[in-house]
N, C-alpha and C positions, 0 to 999 in steps of 0.2 A: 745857274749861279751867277754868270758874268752878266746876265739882265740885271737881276737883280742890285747886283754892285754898282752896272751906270745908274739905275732908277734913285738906289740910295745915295749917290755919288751928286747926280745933277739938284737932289734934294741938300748937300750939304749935311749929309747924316752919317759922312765917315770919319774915323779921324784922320790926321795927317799920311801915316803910314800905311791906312788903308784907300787913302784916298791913290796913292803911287800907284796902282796897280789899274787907275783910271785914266794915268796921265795920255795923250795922246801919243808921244812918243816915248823911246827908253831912252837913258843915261849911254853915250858912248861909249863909257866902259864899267864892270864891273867889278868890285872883288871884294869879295865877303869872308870874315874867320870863321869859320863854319865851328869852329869848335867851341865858340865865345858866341856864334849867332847863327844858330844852326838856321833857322827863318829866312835869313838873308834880308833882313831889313835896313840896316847900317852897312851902306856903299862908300866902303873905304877908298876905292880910286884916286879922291879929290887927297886927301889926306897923305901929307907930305912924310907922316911917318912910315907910310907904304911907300912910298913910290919905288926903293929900291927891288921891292917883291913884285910891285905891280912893275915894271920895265925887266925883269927876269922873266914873268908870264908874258909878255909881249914878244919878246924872244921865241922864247920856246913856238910861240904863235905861228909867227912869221916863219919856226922853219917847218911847223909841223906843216903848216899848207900847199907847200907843193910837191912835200913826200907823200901826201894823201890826194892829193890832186882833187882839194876840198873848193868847191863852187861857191862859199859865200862871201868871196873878195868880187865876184861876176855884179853888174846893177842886174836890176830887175826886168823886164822888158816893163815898157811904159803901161801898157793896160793891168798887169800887176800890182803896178804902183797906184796907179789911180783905183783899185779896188781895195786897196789897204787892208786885206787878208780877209774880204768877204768874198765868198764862192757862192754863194746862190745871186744868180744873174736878178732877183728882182730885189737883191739888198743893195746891188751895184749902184753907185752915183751917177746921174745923168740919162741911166739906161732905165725909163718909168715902163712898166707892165703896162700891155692891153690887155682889156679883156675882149674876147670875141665870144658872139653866140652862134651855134651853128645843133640847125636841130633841136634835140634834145642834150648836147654835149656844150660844156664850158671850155675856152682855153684857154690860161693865161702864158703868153706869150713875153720874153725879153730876151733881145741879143743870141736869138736863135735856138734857146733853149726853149721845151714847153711841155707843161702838165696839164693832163685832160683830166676832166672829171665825169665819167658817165650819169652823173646825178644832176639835174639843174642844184646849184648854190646860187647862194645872194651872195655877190663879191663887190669889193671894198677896196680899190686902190687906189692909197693916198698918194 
């Protein structure tokens, strides 16, 4: 599904609202009437008739995090960040697949990670 939404995304075939779910990064904050928009499409945050709701959830924020002793005020470590939520080592940035042939077995190789394949394949990395 989220293939498909960059493919139609980088085509210009979403509409606005569907298009946010492409953006590269999110909105610093969020906050939604769930009950008027259950979807969560309309990010009231910016909107000054919230903000006394949205600075009462901030509160509550700030105190619930160190009673839950919650890790996402922590940064990231750097190779995290530079991978921007991809886990397989040959989607990582910077880090290009070898391929080796050895035998009869393929491997493709990146950043220490590696899958064999007992079958010769044609392989292809771009």
């Amino acid at each position: 599904m989220w293939n498909l939404l960059k493919e139609l995304n980088a085509q210009g075939r979403l509409t606005s609202t569907q298009a946010v779910l492409c953006a590269p990064t999110m909105p610093p904050e969020e906050l939604y009437d769930l009950e008027r928009d259950p979807h969560e499409i309309d990010n009231l945050a910016g909107s000054p008739k919230h903000r006394e709701i949205l600075e009462r959830l901030r509160a509550a924020l700030e105190d619930w995090i160190p009673k839950t002793d919650d890790k996402g005020g922590i940064m990231e470590p750097p190779d995290v960040v530079r991978r921007k939520g991809l886990t397989r080592p040959w989607e990582i940035p910077t880090q290009r697949p070898s391929v080796m042939q050895e035998s009869n077995q393929f491997a493709v190789s990146a950043g220490g990670s590696q899958c064999q394949c007992a079958v010769p394949v044609q392989c292809s990395v771009g």
